[in-house]
C-alpha positions as CSV (number, residue, x, y, z in Angstrom):
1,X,8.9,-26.1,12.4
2,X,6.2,-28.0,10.8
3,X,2.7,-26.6,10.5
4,X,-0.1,-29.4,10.2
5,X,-4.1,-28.9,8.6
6,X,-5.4,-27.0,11.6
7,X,-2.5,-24.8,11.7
8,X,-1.8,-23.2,8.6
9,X,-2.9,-19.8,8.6
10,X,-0.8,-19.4,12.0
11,X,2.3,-20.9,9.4
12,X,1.2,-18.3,7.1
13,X,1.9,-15.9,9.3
14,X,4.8,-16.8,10.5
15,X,6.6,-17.1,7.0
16,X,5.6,-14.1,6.0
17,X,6.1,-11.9,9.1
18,X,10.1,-12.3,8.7
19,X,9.4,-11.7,4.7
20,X,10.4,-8.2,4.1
21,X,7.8,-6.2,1.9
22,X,7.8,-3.1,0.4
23,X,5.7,-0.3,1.8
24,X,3.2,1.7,0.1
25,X,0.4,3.9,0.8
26,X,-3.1,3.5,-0.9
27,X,-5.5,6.3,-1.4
28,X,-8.3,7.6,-3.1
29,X,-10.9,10.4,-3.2
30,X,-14.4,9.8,-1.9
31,X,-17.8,11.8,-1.6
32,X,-17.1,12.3,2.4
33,X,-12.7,13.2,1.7
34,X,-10.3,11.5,0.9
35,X,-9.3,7.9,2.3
36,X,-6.0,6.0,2.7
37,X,-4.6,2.8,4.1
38,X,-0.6,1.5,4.6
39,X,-0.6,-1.7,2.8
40,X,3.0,-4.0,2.1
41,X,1.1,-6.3,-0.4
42,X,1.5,-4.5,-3.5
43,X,2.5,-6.7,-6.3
44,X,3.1,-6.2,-10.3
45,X,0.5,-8.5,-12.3
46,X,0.9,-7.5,-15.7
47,X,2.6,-5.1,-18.0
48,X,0.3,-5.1,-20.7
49,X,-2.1,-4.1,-19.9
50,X,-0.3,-2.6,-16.7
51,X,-2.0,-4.0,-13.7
52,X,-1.0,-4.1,-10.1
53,X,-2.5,-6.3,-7.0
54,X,-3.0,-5.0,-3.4
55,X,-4.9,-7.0,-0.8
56,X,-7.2,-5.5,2.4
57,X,-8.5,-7.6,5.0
58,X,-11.9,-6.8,4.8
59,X,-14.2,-4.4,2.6
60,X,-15.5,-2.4,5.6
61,X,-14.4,1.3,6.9
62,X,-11.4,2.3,5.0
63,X,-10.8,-0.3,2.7
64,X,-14.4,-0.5,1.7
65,X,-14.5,3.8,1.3
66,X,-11.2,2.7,-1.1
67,X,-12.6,0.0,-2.8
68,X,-15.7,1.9,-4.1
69,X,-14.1,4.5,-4.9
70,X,-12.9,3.0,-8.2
71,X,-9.5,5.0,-8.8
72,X,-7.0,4.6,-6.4
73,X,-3.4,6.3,-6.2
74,X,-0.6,4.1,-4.6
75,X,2.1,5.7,-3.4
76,X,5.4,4.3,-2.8
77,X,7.2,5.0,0.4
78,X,10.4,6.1,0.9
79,X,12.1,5.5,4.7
80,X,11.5,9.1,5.5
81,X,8.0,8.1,5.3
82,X,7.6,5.5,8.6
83,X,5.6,7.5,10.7
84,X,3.0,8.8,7.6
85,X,3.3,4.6,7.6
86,X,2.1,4.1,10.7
87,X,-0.4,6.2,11.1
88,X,-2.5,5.3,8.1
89,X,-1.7,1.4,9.6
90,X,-3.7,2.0,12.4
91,X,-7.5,2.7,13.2
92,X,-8.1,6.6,14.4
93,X,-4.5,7.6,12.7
94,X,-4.0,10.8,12.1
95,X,-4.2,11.1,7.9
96,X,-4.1,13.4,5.3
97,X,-2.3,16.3,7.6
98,X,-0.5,19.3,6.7
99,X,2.5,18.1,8.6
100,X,2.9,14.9,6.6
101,X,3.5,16.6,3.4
102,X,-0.1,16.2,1.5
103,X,-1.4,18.9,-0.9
104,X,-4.0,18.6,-3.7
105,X,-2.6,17.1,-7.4
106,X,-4.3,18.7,-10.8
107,X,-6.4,15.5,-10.6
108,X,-7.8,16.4,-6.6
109,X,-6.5,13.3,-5.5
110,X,-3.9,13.6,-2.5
111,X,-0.8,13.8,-3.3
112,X,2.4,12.7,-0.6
113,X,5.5,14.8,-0.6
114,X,9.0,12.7,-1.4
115,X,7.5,9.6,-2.2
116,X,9.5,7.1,-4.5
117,X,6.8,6.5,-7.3
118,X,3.3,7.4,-7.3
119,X,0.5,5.7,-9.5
120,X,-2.9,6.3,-10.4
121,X,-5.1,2.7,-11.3
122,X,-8.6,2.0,-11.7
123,X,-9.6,-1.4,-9.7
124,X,-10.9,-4.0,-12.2
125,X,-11.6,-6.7,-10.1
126,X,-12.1,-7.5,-6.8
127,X,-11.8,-11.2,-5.2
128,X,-13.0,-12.2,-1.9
129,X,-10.7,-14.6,-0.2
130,X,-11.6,-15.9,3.1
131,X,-11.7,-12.6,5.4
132,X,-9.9,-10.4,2.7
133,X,-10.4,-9.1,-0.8
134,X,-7.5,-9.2,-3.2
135,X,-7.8,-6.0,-5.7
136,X,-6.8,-5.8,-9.0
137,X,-5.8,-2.2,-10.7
138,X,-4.9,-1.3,-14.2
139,X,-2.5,1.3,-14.0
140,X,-3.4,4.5,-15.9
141,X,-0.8,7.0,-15.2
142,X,2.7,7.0,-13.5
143,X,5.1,9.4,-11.9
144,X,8.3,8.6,-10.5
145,X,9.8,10.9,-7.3
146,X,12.7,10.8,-5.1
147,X,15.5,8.0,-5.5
148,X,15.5,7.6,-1.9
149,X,15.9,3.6,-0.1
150,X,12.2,2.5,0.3
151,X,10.4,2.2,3.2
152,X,10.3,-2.2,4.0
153,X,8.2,-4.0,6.7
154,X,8.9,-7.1,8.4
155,X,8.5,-8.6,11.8
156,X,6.1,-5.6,12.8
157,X,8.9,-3.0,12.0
158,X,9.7,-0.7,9.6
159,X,13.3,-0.1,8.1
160,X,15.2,0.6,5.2
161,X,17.9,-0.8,2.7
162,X,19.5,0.9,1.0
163,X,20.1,-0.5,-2.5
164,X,23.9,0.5,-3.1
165,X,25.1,-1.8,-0.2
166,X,22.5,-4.5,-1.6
167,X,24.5,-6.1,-4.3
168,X,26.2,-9.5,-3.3
């Protein structure tokens, strides 16, 4: 399929709806609670200093509560964690309940039970891009959690794989 001029962002997202992406949850602690978002764009930009890049698609509600908050925690999901996925994917999710495994670190940032990785960054820079902002964080501190298969996305679904049949 060929995708002219007037039709690219619709190629766009076609491409990268069958792309499978890993799944991770973004949070962070501001003055009215705490405020988190599902988000499969995550990607390593440096490791020196360590920086990661996320992207929202637009710097209202949630993502702008997140975005001014200036440290953020990513948290990466194991497949366990679908439905915690998909409710902070949605508008009016239910977020941050006892029943999906939150409690309170040292830090007062939320903390997810059984997650794969968790990381604390402060955003450096922010970059508006047509209808989204792309968000760069210097990561400042790093745990690492279960060895479970992570939680993927594609094609408005999410799955996992799990890495010891993934060798080919």
């Amino acid at each position: 399929m060929q995708f002219d001029d007037s039709d690219l962002g619709d190629g766009l997202k076609v491409v990268f709806r069958d792309h499978p992406a890993a799944v991770t949850l973004i949070t962070a602690i501001t003055p009215d609670g705490p405020v988190g978002l599902t988000a499969s764009s995550l990607a390593s930009v440096a490791v020196d200093p360590p920086a990661v890049s996320f992207s929202v698609t637009r710097a209202t509600g949630t993502a702008g509560a997140l975005l001014g908050a200036g440290t953020i925690q990513v948290h990466f999901l194991a497949g366990h964690h679908a439905d915690v996925a998909s409710q902070f994917a949605v508008t009016g999710g239910d977020r941050f309940t006892d029943g999906q495994g939150w409690s309170s670190h040292p830090d007062g940032a939320p903390r997810l039970a059984g997650t794969r990785a968790r990381f604390v960054a402060n955003i450096v820079e922010t970059v508006p891009v047509g209808g989204s902002v792309l968000v760069v964080a210097e990561v400042v501190a790093i745990e690492t959690g279960e060895t479970a298969p992570p939680l993927l996305y594609a094609d408005r679904v999410f799955f996992t794989a799990d890495p010891a049949n993934a060798p080919l």
